[in-house]
C-alpha atoms as one frame of an Amber mdcrd trajectory, in Angstrom:
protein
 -62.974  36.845   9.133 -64.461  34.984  11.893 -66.200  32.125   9.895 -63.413
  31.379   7.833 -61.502  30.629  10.738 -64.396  28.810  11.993 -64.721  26.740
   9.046 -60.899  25.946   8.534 -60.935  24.699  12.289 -63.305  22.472  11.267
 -61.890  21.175   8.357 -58.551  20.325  10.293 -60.844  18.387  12.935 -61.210
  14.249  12.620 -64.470  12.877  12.483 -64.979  11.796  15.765 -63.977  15.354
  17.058 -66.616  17.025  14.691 -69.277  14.893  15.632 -68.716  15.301  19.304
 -68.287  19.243  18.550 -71.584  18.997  16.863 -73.403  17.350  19.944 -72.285
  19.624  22.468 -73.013  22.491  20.257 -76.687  21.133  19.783 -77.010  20.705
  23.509 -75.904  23.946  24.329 -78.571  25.439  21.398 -81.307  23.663  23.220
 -80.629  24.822  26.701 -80.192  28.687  25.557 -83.331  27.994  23.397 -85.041
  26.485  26.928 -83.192  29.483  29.154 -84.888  32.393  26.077 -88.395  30.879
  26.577 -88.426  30.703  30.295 -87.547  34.504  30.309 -84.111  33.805  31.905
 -82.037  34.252  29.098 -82.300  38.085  27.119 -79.670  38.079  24.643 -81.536
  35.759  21.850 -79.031  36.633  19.126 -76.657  33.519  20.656 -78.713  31.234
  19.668 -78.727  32.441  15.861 -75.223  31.957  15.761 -74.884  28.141  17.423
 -77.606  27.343  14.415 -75.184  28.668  11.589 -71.825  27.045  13.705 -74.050
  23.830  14.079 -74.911  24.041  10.097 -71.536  24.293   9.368 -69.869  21.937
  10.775 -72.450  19.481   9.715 -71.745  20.577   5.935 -68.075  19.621   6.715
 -68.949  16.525   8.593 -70.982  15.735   5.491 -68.154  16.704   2.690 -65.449
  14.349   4.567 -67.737  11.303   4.174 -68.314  10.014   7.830 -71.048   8.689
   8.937
């Protein structure tokens, strides 16, 4: 399904890629968390789904070692 091919994308990523994958995930997570509270933003279940992406590729970020 859909998250395994998430996850094996991530697991075929470098470090550096992953980490910069994570940081524009977490940016865009904050803004649609910003866009929900100032009413401008009405489908909420987004940002539900950038947590889980986010936790996952931090759990494979985490398994390959780097830091």
């Amino acid at each position: 399904m859909k998250t395994t091919e998430e996850t094996k994308k991530y697991r075929e990523m470098k470090g550096a890629e992953l980490q910069a994958l994570i940081l524009e995930m977490q940016k865009d997570l904050t803004t649609s968390v910003l866009k929900i509270k100032a009413g401008k933003l009405s489908n909420s279940s987004n940002v539900s789904k950038v947590r889980k992406s986010i936790a996952r590729a931090t759990t494979i970020f985490r398994e390959k070692g780097v830091e």
